[in-house]
PAZAPA-4460 file (N, C-alpha, C; in steps of 0.05 Angstrom, whole numbers, plus 32768, in hexadecimal, padded with zeros to 4 digits):
% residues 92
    n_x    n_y    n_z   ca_x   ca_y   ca_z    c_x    c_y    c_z   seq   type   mol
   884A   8A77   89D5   884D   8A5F   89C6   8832   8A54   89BD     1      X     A
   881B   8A4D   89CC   8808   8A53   89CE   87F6   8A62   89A9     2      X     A
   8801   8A77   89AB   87F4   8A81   8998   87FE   8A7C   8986     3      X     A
   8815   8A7C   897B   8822   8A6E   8960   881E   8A50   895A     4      X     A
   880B   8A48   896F   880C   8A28   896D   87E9   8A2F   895B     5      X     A
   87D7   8A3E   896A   87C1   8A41   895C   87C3   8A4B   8947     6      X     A
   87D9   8A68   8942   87D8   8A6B   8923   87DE   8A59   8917     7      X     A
   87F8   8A4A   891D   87F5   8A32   8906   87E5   8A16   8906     8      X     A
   87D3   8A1A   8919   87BD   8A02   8915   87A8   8A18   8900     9      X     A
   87A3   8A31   8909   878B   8A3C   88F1   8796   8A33   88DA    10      X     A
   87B4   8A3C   88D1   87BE   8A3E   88B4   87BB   8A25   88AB    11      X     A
   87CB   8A0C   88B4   87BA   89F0   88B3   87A8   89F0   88A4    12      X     A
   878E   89FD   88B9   877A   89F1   88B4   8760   89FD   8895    13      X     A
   8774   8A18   889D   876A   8A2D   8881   877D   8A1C   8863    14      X     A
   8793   8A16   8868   87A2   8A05   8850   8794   89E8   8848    15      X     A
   878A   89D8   885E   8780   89C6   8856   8761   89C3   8844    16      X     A
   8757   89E4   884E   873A   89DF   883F   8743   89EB   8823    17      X     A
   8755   89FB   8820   8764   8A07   880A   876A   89E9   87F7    18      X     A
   877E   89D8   87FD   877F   89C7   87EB   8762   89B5   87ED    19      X     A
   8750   89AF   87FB   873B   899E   87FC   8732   89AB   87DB    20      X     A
   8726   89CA   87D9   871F   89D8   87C8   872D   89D1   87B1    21      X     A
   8740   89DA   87AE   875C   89D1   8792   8750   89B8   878B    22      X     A
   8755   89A2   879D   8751   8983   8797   873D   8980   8785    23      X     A
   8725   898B   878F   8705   8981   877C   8705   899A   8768    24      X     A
   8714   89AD   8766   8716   89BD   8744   8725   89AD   873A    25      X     A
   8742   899E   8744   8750   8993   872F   873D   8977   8724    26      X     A
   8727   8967   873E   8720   8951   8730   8706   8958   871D    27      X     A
   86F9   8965   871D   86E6   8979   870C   86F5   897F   86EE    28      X     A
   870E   8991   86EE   871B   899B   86D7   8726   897C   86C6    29      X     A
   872E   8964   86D8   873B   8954   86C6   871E   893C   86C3    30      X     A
   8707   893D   86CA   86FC   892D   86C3   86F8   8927   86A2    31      X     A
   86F3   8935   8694   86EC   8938   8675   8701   892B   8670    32      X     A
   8719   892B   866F   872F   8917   866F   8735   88FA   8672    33      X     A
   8728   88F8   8684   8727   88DD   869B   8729   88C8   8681    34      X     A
   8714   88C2   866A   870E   88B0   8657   8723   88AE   863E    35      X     A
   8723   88C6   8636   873D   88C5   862B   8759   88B9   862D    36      X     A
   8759   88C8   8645   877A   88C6   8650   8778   88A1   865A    37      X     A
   8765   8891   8663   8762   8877   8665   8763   8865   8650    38      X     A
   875D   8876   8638   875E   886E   861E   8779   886C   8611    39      X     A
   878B   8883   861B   879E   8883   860E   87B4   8874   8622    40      X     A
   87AD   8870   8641   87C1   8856   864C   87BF   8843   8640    41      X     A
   87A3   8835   8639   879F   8820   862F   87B3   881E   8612    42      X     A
   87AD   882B   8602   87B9   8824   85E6   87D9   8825   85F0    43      X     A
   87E4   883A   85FE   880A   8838   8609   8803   8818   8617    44      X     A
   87FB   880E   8622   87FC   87F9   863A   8800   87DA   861B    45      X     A
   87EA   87DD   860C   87E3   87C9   85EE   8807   87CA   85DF    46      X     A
   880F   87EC   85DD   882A   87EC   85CE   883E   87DF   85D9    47      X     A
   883C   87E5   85EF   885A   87D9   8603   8853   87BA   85FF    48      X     A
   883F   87B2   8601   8839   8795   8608   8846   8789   85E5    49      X     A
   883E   879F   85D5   8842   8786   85BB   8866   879E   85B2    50      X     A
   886B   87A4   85C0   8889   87AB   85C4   88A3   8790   85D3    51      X     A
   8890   8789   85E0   8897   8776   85EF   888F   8758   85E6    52      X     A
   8880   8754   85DE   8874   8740   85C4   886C   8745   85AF    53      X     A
   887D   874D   859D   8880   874C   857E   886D   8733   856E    54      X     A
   8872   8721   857D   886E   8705   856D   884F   86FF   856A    55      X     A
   8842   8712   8582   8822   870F   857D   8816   871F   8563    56      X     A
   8824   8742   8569   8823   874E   854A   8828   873F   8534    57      X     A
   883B   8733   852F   8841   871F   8514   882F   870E   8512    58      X     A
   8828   86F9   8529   880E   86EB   8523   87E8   86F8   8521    59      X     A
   87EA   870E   8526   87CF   8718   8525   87D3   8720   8505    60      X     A
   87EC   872E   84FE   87E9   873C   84DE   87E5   871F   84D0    61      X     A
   87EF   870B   84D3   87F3   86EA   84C5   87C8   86E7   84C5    62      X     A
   87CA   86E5   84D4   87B1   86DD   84DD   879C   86E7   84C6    63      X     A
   879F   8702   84CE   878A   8718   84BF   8797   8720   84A3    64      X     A
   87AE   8714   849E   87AF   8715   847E   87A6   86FC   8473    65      X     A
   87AA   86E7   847A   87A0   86C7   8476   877E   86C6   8473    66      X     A
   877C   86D4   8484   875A   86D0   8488   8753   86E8   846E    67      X     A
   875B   86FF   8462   8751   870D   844F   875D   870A   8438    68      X     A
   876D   86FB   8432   877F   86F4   8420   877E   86DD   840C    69      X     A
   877F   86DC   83F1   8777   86C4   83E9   8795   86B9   83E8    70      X     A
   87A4   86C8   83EC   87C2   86C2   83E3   87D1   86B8   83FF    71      X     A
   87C4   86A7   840E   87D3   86A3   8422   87E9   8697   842C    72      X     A
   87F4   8681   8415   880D   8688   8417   8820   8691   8415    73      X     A
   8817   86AA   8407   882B   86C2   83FD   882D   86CA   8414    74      X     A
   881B   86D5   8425   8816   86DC   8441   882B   86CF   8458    75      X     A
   881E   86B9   8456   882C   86A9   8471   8854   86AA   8468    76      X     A
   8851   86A8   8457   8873   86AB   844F   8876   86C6   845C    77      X     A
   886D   86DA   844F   8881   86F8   8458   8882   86FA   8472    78      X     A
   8862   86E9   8481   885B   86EC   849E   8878   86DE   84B0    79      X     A
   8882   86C0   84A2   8892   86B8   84AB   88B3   86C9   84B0    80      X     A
   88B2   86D8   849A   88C6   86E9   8499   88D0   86F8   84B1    81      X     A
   88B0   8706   84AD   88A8   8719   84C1   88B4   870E   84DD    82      X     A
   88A9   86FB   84E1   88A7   86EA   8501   88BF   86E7   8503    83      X     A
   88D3   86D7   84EE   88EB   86D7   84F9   88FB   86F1   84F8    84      X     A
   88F6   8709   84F1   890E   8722   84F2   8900   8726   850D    85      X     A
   88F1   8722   8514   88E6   8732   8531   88F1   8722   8548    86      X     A
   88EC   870C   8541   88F8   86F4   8556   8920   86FD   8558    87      X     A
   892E   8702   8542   8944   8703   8544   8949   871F   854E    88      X     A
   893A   8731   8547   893A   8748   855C   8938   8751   856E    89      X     A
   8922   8740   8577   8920   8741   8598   8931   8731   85A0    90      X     A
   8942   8717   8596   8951   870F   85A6   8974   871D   85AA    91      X     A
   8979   872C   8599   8988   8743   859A   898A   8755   85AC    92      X     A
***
């Protein structure tokens, strides 16, 4: 009994330096990644948020057409449009 208890403490202990090894190739291989892939949670994390608040989208496009626009209240009309189909949709 004895000795199957030591082989499987060696195997253990040969498996654990086995994955120790794996671990720092996999964190080595995905570093170049790391900035990216944080980049691209960020922009999914921005979508859901204005998935979930529509109404800020409508007011940022209002905003930034008003401010470049000489025609602003051509603007703020369609903006209003805008705001209310989104408002009636989300409340749907």
């Amino acid at each position: 009994m004895n000795k199957k208890l030591l082989s499987l403490a060696e195997r253990r202990e040969r498996l654990v330096a086995q994955i120790s090894t794996q671990r720092t190739a996999l964190a080595d291989s995905i570093e170049p990644w790391r900035m990216p892939l944080t980049l691209a949670d960020q922009g999914l994390s921005a979508v859901r948020y204005l998935k979930h608040h529509p109404e800020w989208m409508v007011g940022v496009v209002i905003l930034l057409t008003t401010l470049r626009s000489r025609r602003a209240g051509k603007w703020l009309g369609r903006g209003w449009v805008m705001w209310r189909l989104m408002y009636k949709l989300r409340g749907s």
